[in-house]
Steps between C-alpha positions, in 0.01 A plus 500: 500500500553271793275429760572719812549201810283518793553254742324207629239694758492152697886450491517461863245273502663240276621261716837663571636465854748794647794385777652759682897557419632465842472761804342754249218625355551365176226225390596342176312229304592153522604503145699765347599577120846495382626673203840271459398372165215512282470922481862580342519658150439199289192402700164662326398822716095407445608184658682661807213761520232171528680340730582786757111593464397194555711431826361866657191394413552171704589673767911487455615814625886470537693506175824322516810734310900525472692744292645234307176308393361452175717345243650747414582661862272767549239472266263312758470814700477716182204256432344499831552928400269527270241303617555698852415816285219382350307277665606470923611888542116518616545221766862541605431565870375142441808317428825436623772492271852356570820559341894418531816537416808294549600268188652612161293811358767730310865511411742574632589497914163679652231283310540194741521429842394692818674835486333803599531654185372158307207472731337879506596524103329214416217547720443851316491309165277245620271807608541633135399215299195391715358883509532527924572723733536228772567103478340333810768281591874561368697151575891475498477232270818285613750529748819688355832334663757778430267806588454584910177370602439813641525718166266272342245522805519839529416591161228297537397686784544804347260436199223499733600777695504707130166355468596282185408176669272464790648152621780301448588123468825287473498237271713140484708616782708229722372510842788596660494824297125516472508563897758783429239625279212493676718605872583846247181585359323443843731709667469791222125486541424347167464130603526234192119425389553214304788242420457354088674140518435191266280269629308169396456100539868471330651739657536581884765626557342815653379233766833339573660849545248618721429813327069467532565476889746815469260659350200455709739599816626833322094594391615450177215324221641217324421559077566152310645513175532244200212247658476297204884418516524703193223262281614140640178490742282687187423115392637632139758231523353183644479316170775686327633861407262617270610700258408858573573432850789719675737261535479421103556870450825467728342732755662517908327130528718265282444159397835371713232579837226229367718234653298166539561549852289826517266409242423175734426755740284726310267182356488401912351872593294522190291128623474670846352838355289266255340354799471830697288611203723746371816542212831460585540914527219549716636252713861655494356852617264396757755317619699826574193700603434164778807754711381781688842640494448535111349824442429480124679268177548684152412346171579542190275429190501500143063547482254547687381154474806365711488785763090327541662190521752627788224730632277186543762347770351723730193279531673272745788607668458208789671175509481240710775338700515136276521752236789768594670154652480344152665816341747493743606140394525629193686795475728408745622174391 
């Protein structure tokens, strides 16, 4: 018979920092857990079950979901279900669980996109597999060209006013639309609490385009996604792709990316988080957390072991100015 869970009684004390998500009263922890990869249906459910213990037990309370997650779409919520129902249905005033629709989910024309009858459908499936009567924050997951702006915000408005949702975020949004967004749910009285967007040493775009500065002005928390540039800044690859890697099992990062160019650029931040005292990850998230206008960056993990290991970059968060001027040199050259 297994063990009935009972959490961590000093899980707050663990070393876990909270930011507050904007002009709310949302506090979320510096770290969050994402469920992209590594809880699907042909990951191990003891596995998933360890790992989602252990991060409420570190004091991770948000829990990082989209319809489509998994492989195979779906099946990470279904996992993050069943461990709902059996181990955090005692402590789920305690967490606060995301959710979103917006890429390809079912056939056929209402299982993409931001419709209104895509968005509340799926929600209500997400709500089915993961055993809730309420997701914390329901995100439109992408912006949808072809549908009005105003149909997709006003769904999203609408989930919270049928109490299916009790916030609502926007996710990889252009600017210029983002504003549109945020201008709409403000003025229907259910203001945007966070915007998702992809975020990390090799990628800024979210910089360039303004979009943490749009933010901050609209009271909107800024949520960083894909911090490790999808593996490349794990330190997997510095001598090689090993062979159980996810760019040898042909996953989203492919082996094209590992251009001498970038790798140059990798072995340069690794010898500046070397003599910072920390691994090349570490260094890569603190680096993210260094911006108060970053309210919290999801991981994802295949054990326990490596969410320690991005845990531990919490330990210095600081840099100095040779040091955040050396990193410039380098990732902007």
């Amino acid at each position: 018979m297994e063990e009935v869970y009972q959490a961590a009684s000093g899980r707050y004390e663990a070393g876990m920092k909270y930011r507050r998500a904007g002009r709310s009263g949302i506090l979320l922890p510096e770290i969050s857990l994402g469920l992209w990869h590594n809880f699907g249906d042909v990951d191990t459910l003891a596995e998933s079950r360890r790992k989602l213990h252990h991060a409420f037990d570190c004091g991770i309370t948000h829990f990082d979901l989209a319809n489509n997650y998994g492989p195979s779409a779906g099946s990470a919520e279904e996992t993050f279900g069943q461990i709902m129902k059996h181990s955090f249905a005692p402590y789920r005033d305690e967490l606060f669980i995301s959710t979103k629709a917006g890429h390809d989910m079912w056939p056929g024309p209402y299982g993409t996109w931001g419709s209104r009858k895509s968005l509340m459908a799926s929600l209500d499936q997400s709500l089915r597999r993961m055993h809730l009567e309420y997701v914390d924050i329901f995100y439109s997951h992408r912006y949808d060209p072809e549908t009005p702006l105003e149909e997709t915000m006003q769904a999203l408005v609408d989930v919270v006013r049928q109490g299916k949702a009790l916030y609502v975020g926007i996710s990889k949004y252009p600017p210029e639309v983002a504003q549109q967004a945020y201008d709409y749910l403000k003025a229907h009285d259910v203001p945007s609490l966070l915007y998702q967007g992809r975020y990390n040493l090799l990628d800024r775009s979210v910089e360039e385009k303004g979009l943490l500065q749009q933010a901050e002005a609209n009271g909107t928390g800024f949520i960083a996604f894909s911090p490790l540039a999808q593996g490349l800044l794990s330190g997997r690859y510095l001598d090689g792709i090993p062979e159980d890697s996810r760019v040898a099992r042909g996953g989203f990062l492919k082996a094209e990316a590992l251009t001498g160019e970038v790798m140059g650029r990798v072995r340069a931040l690794n010898e500046v988080a070397r003599r910072r005292g920390q691994t090349l990850p570490e260094m890569a998230l603190a680096w993210l957390l260094k911006d108060r206008l970053v309210t919290s960056v999801i991981v994802g993990v295949s054990s326990v072991a490596q969410l320690d290991d991005n845990l531990a970059a919490l330990r210095c968060t600081d840099f100095s100015e040779e040091e955040l001027v050396e990193i410039e040199n380098i990732i902007s050259k």
